[in-house]
C-alpha positions as CSV (number, residue, x, y, z in Angstrom):
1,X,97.4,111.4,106.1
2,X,101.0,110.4,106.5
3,X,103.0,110.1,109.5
4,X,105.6,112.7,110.6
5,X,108.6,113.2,112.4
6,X,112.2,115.0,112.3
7,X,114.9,114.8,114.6
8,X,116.9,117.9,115.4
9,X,121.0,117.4,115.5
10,X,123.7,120.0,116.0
11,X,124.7,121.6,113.3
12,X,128.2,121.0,113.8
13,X,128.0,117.2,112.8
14,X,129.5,116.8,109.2
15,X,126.7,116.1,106.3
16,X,128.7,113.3,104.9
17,X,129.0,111.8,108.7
18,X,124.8,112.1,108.6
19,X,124.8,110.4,105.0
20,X,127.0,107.9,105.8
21,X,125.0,106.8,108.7
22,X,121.6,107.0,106.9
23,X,122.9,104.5,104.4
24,X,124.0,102.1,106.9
25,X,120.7,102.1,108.1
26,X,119.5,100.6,104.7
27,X,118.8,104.1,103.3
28,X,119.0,104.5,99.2
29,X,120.4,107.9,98.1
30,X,117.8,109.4,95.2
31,X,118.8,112.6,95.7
32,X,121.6,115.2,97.1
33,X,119.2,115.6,100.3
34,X,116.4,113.0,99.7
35,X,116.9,108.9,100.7
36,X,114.3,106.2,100.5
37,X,114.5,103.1,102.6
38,X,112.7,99.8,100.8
39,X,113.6,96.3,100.8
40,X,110.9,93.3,99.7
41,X,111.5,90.8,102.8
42,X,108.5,88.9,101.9
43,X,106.5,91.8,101.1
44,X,106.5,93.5,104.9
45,X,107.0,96.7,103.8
46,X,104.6,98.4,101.2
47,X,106.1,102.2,101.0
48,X,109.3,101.9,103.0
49,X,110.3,105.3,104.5
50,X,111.2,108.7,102.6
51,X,114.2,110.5,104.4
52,X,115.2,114.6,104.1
53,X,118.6,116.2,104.9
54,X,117.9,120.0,105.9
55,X,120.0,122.4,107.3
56,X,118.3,125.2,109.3
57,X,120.0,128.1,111.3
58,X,121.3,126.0,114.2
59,X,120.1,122.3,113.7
60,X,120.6,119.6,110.7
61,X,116.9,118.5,110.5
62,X,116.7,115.0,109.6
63,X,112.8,114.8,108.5
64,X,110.9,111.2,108.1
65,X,107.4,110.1,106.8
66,X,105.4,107.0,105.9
67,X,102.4,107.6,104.0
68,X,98.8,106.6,105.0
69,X,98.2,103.3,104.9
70,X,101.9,102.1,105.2
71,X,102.3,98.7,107.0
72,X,103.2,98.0,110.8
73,X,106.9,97.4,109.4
74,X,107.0,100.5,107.6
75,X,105.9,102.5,110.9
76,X,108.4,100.3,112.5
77,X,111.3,101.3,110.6
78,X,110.4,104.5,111.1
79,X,110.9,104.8,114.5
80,X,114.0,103.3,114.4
81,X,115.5,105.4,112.7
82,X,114.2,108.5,114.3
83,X,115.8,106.2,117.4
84,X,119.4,105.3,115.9
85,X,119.8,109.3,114.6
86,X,119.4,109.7,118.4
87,X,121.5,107.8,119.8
88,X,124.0,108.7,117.4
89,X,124.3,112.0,117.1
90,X,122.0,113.1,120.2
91,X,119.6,115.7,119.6
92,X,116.0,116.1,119.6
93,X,113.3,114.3,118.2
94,X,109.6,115.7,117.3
95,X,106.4,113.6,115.9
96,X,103.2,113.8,115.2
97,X,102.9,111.7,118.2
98,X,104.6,114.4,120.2
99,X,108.1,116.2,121.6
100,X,110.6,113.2,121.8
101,X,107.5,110.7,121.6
102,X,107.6,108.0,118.8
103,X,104.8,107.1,116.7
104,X,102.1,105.3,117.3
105,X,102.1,101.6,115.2
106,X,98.6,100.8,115.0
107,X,99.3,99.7,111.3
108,X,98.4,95.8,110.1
109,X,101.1,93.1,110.2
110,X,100.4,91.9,106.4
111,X,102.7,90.2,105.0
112,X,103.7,87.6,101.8
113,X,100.7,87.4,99.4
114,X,98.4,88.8,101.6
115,X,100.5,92.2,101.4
116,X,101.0,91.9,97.8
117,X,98.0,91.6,96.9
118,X,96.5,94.3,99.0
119,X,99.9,96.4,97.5
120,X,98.5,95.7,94.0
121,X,94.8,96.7,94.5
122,X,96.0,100.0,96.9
123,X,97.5,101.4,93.8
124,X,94.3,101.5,91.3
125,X,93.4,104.6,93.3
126,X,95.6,107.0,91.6
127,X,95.3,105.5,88.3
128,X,91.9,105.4,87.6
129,X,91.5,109.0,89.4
130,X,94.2,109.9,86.2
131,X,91.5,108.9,83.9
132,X,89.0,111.6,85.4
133,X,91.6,114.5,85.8
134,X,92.5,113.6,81.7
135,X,89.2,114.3,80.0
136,X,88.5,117.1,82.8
137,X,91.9,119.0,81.9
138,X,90.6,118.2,77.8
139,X,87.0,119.7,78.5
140,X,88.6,123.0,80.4
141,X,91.3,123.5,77.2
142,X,88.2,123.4,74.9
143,X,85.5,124.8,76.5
144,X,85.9,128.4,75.1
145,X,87.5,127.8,72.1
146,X,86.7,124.1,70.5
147,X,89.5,123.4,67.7
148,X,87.5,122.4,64.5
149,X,86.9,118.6,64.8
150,X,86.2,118.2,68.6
151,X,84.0,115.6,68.4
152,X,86.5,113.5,66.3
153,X,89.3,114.1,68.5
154,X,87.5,113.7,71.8
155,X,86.3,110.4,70.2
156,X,89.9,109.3,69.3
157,X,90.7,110.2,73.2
158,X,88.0,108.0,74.3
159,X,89.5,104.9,72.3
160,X,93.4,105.8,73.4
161,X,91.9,105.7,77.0
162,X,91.0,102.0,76.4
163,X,94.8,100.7,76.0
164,X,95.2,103.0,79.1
165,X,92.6,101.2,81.1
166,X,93.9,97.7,79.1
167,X,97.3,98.8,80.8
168,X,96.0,98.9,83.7
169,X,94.0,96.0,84.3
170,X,97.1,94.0,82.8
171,X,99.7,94.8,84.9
172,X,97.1,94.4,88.1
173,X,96.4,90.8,87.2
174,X,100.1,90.0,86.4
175,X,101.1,91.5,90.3
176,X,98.4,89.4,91.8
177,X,99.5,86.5,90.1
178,X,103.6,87.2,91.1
179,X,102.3,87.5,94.1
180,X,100.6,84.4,94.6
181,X,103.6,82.1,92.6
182,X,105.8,82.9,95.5
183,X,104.0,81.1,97.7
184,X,102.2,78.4,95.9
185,X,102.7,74.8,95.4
186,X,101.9,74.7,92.4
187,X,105.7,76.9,91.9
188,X,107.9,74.1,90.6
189,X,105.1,72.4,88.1
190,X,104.3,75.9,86.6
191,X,108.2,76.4,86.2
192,X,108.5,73.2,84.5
193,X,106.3,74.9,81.5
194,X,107.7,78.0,81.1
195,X,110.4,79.1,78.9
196,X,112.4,82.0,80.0
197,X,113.6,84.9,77.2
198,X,117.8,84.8,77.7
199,X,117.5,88.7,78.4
200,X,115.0,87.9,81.7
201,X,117.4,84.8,83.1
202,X,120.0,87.9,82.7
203,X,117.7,90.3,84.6
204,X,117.0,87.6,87.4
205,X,121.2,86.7,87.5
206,X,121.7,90.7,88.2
207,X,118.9,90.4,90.9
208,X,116.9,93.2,88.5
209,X,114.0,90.6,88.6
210,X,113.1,87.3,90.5
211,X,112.2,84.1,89.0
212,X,108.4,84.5,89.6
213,X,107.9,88.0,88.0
214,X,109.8,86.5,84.7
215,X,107.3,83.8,85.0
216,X,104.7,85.9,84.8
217,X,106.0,88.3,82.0
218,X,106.0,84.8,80.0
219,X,102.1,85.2,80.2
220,X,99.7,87.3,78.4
221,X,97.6,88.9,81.0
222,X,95.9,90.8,77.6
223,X,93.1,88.1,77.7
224,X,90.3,87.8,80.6
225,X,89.6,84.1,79.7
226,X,93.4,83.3,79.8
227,X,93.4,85.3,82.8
228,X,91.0,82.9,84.4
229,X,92.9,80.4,83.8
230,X,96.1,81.3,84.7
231,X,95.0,81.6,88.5
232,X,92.7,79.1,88.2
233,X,96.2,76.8,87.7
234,X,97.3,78.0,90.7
235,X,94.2,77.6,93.2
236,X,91.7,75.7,91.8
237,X,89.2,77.8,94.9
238,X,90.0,80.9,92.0
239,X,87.5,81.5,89.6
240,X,87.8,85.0,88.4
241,X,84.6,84.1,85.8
242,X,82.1,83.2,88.2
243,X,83.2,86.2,90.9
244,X,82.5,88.2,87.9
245,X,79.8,87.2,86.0
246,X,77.0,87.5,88.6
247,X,74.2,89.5,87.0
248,X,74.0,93.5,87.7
249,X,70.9,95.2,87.8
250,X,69.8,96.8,85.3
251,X,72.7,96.5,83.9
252,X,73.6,94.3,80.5
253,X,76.9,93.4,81.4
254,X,78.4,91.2,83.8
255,X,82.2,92.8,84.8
256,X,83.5,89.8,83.2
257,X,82.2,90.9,79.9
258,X,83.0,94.6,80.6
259,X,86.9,92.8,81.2
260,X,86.8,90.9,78.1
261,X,85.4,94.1,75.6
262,X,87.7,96.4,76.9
263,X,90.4,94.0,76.6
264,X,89.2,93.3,73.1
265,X,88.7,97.4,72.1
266,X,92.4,98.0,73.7
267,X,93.8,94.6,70.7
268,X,91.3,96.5,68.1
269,X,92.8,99.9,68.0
270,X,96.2,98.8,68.8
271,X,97.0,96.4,66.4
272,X,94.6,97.6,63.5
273,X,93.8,101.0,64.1
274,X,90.2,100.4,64.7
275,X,88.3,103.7,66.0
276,X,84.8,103.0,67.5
277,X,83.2,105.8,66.0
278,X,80.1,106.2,68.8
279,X,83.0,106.0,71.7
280,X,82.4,109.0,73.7
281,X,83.8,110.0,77.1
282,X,80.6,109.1,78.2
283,X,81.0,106.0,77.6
284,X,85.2,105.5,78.7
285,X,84.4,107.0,82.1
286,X,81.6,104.6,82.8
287,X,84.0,101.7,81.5
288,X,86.3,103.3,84.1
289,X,84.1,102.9,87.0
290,X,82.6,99.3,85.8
291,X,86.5,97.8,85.6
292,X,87.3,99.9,88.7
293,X,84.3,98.0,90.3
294,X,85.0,94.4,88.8
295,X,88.8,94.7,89.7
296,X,87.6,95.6,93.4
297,X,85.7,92.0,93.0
298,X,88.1,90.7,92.3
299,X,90.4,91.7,95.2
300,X,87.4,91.0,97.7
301,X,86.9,87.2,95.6
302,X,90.6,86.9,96.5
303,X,90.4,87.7,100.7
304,X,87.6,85.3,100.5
305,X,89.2,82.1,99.2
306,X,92.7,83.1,101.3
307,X,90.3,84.2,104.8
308,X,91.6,87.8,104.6
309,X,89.0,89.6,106.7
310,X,90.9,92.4,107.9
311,X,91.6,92.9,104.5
312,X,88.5,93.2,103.3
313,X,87.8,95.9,105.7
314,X,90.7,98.2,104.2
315,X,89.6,97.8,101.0
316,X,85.9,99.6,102.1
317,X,87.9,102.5,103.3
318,X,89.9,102.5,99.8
319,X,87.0,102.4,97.6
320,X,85.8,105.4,100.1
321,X,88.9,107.5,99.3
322,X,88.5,106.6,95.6
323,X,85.4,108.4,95.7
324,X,86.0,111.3,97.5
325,X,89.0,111.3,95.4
326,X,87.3,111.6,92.7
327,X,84.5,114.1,93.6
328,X,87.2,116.4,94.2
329,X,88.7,115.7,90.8
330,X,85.3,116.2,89.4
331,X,84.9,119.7,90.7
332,X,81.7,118.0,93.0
């Protein structure tokens, strides 16, 4: 769960007077009544702080939240602004903490790669729960009435999920590795070999990109071996390979060699059609959960070499929400 507060001003107070103040604060307008605070500031913040504009019978009601597992300066922001809203425009304040009582900040003080790497494993959750809810919602369509080739098409689902899954293990590898650039260094040696497209130097000019994340987008991250590699280059403590290739029982594949055939499946039906003909949802959804697993590994292999501890404990209670997470998904 998220954390919660509004602050209750007169009604009287001019909207645009609100607005204008909200973006001083640092406060991005998205929509007529919705703002979202977020800045990178060497990766402090992780969700920022959603903002609402409502208007109730006698009060604006500004309304604020961080979600779970925000960071301490997330939760910090927070509170100031329920604070500066205050002292502006007077009022009341409400939390989940209390009447007029801020929030409690009991919330980690990650920040540079630590942050960003924890930022980039956080948000597998909700992508590999996708995976389940996809093949459940294509089950419930079909149950009653299967369309004539079922089999085929659940089969040619199976194999699109793979490029999904491909996807996803990708652009994991390529935020752990931006993330670890910034502070490595190894930076200016790696920048001496790279050869930015003219359309990314434009990107990082306009401040739509920074130098590190147009490194990596130089890099194919399509690869597990190249992978291995890549942050290998950059701590030589890294070895993806060997974190992954330690026998699992009664099982016949390491994770690295789960990596490196799904990898390979995602190049074969993307670039020459190729449909493996005994791929059943069976078999994707135990994919899913093996590269869930091995990514996981991989997270833990990287609080190890960088003495993350407290780390490591957040990442037990994610793989916990994964799970229940997905028994509801599941119907279980």
């Amino acid at each position: 769960m998220g954390a919660d507060a509004t602050n209750f001003i007169d009604k009287k107070i001019l909207k645009s007077h609100i607005v204008d103040f909200i973006v001083l604060l640092g406060y991005e307008q998205r929509e007529s009544n919705y703002f979202h605070f977020f800045k990178r500031d060497d990766y402090r913040y992780q969700f920022g702080v959603g903002l609402k504009i409502e208007k109730e019978k006698d009060f604006w009601n500004i309304y604020t939240r961080t979600p779970y597992a925000c960071s301490y300066y997330d939760r910090e922001f927070q509170n100031k602004t329920i604070r500066q809203i205050k002292q502006r425009f007077g009022g009341r304040f409400w939390s989940d903490a209390g009447n007029n009582r801020y929030l409690t900040n009991n919330e980690p003080k990650k920040v540079g790669a630590e942050s960003a790497c924890y930022m980039a494993y956080y948000g597998l959750n909700n992508l590999f729960t996708s995976i389940h809810v996809l093949f459940r919602s294509f089950n419930d369509e079909h149950k009653n009435n299967p369309p004539l080739y079922i089999p085929r098409s659940g089969i040619i689902l199976a194999n699109i999920t793979t490029s999904y899954i491909s996807s996803i293990i990708e652009d994991y590898f390529r935020d752990l590795y931006v993330a670890l650039l910034i502070y490595s260094d190894k930076r200016e040696s790696i920048f001496k070999n790279v050869r930015l497209s003219s359309s990314d130097m434009v990107d990082i000019a306009d401040g739509k990109m920074i130098i590190e994340q147009a490194v990596a987008l130089s890099f194919s991250f399509q690869n597990i071996h190249k992978i291995n590699k890549y942050f290998e280059t950059l701590n030589i403590k890294i070895q993806i390979r060997s974190a992954l290739s330690k026998p699992r029982p009664s099982l016949t594949e390491t994770y690295f060699e789960v990596l490196d055939r799904v990898l390979e499946h995602r190049h074969g039906f993307i670039h020459r059609l190729a449909i493996e003909g005994d791929y059943t949802e069976e078999d994707v959804l135990k994919d899913t959960e093996a590269v869930r697993d091995a990514l996981a590994e991989v997270y833990h292999h990287f609080c190890e070499v960088h003495g993350w501890r407290d780390a490591i404990k957040e990442a037990k209670e994610y793989i916990n929400q994964y799970e229940a997470k997905k028994q509801i998904t599941n119907g279980e």
